[in-house]
C-alpha positions as CSV (number, residue, x, y, z in Angstrom):
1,X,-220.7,8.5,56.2
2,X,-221.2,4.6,57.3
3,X,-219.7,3.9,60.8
4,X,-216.4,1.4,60.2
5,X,-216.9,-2.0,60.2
6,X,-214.3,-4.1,62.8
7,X,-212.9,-7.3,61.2
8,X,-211.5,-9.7,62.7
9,X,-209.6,-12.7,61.2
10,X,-206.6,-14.7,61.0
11,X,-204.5,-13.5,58.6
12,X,-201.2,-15.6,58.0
13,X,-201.6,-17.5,61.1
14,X,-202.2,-14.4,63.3
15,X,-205.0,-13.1,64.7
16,X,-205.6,-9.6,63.5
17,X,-208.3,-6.7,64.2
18,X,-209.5,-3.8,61.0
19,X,-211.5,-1.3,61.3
20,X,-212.5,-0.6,58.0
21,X,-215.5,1.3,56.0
22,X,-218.4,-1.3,55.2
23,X,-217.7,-1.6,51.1
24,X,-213.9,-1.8,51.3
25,X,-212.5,-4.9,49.7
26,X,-210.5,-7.8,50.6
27,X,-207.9,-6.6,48.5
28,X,-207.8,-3.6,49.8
29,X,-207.7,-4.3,53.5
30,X,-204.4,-7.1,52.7
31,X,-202.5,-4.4,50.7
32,X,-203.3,-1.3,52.4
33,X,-204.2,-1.9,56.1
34,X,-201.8,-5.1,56.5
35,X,-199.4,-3.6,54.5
36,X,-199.3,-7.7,52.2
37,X,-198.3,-6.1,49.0
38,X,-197.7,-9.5,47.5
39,X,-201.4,-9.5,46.8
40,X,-201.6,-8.1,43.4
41,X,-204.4,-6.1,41.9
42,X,-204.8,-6.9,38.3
43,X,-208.1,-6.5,36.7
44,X,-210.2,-5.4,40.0
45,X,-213.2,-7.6,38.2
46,X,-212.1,-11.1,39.4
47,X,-211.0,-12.1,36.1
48,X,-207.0,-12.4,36.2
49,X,-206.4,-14.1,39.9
50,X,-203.9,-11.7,40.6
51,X,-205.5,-11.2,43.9
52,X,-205.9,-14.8,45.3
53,X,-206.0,-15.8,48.5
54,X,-207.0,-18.7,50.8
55,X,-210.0,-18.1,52.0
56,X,-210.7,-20.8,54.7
57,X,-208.7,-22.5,52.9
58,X,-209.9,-22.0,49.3
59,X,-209.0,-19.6,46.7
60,X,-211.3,-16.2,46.1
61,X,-210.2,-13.4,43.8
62,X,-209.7,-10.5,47.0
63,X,-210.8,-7.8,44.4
64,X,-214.7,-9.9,44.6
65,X,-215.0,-10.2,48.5
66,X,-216.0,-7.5,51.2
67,X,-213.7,-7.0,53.7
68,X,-216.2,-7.4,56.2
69,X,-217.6,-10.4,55.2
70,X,-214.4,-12.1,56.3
71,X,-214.7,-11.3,60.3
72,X,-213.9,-14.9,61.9
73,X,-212.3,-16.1,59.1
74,X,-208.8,-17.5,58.1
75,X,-207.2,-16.0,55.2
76,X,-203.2,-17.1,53.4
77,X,-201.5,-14.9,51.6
78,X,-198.8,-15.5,49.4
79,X,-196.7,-13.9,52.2
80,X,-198.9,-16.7,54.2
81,X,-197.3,-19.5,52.4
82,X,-193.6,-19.3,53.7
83,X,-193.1,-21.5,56.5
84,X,-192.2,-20.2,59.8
85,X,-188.2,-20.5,58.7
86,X,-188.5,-18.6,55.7
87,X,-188.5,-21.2,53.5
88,X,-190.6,-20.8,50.5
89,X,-193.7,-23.6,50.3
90,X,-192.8,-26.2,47.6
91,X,-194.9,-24.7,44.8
92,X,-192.6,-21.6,45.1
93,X,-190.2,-23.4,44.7
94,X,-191.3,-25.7,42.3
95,X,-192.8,-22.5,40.3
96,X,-189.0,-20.7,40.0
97,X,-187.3,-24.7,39.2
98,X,-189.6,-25.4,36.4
99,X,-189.5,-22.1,35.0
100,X,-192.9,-21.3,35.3
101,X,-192.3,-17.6,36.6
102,X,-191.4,-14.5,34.1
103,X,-192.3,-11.4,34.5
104,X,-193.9,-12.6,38.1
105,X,-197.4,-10.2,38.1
106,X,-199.2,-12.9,37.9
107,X,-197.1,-15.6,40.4
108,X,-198.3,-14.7,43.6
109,X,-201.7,-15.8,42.7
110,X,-200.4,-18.7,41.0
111,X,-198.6,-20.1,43.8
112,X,-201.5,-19.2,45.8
113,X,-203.7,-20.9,44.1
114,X,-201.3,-24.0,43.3
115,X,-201.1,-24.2,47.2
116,X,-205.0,-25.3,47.0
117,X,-204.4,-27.6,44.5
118,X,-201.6,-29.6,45.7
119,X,-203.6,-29.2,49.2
120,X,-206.1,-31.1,47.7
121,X,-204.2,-34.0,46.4
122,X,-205.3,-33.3,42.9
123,X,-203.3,-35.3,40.3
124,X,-204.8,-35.5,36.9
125,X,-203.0,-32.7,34.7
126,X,-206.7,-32.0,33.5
127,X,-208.6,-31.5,36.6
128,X,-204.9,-29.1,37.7
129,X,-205.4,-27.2,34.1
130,X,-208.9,-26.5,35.1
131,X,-208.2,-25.5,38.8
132,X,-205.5,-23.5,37.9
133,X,-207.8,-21.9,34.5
134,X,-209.0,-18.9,37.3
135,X,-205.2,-17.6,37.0
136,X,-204.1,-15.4,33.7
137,X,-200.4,-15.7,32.7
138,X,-199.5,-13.4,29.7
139,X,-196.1,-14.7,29.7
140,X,-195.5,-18.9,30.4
141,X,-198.0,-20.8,28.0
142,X,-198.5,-22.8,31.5
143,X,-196.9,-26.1,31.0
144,X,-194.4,-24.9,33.3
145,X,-196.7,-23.8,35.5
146,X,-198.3,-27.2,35.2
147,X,-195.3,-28.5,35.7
148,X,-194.1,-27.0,38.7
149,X,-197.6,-28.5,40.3
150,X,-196.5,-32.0,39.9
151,X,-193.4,-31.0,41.4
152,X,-194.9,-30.0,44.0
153,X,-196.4,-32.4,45.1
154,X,-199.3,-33.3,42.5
155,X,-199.2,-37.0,41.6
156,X,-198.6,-38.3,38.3
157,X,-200.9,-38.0,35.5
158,X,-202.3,-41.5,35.8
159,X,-202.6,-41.5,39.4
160,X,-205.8,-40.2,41.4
């Protein structure tokens, strides 16, 4: 049996130390070792975004990356994305205003991932659509989940 692998990254903001075997996932490590079960598994494949994080600051499907392979890095959560009083980050709560929430398997990776995009500064309702394309939703259609990105903080449609 491989010898455990020692991670070490920031996770949420805080620095935190895993000792975990060499193949075990991202995914696994948030949910299971860090006890973050806001991190959803969905297809395992990296083909739903359930299990998006930040990683560095960009989104990865958690179910694709190596735990191990993040030692010095800085990885957000969903849990991540509440500020330090609680509140939830404006695409949360631009997410449950425009309706663009249901059945909520898919959300956390959503909002996740919307984090990135109104990060970025990204304001064109295409260039959002195809950012946010990584992200299966069974249930909204995702206008509202379009919707709740311009909320947040997205500019306009004609705006750059």
């Amino acid at each position: 049996m491989a010898e455990p692998v020692r991670v070490r990254l920031r996770l949420n903001g805080e620095l935190r130390e895993f000792s975990v075997p060499p193949g075990r996932r991202l995914l696994d490590l948030l949910r299971e070792d860090a006890g973050l079960t806001g991190t959803k598994e969905g297809c395992g494949a990296g083909e739903c975004g359930a299990c998006t994080v930040l990683l560095n600051g960009r989104p990865v499907t958690s179910c694709l990356v190596l735990a191990a392979s993040c030692d010095g890095c800085e990885v957000t959560t969903v849990e991540g994305l509440l500020a330090a009083t609680g509140e939830p980050h404006p695409v949360q709560r631009a997410l449950v205003e425009a309706g663009g929430v249901q059945c909520g398997f898919c959300t956390p990776g959503l909002a996740v991932t919307g984090a990135a995009i109104v990060a970025r500064g990204v304001g064109k309702a295409p260039e959002r659509s195809r950012l946010i394309s990584g992200n299966l939703c069974r249930c909204t259609g995702y206008l509202t989940v379009l919707e709740a990105l311009e909320r947040a903080g997205g500019a306009p449609d004609g705006a750059e």
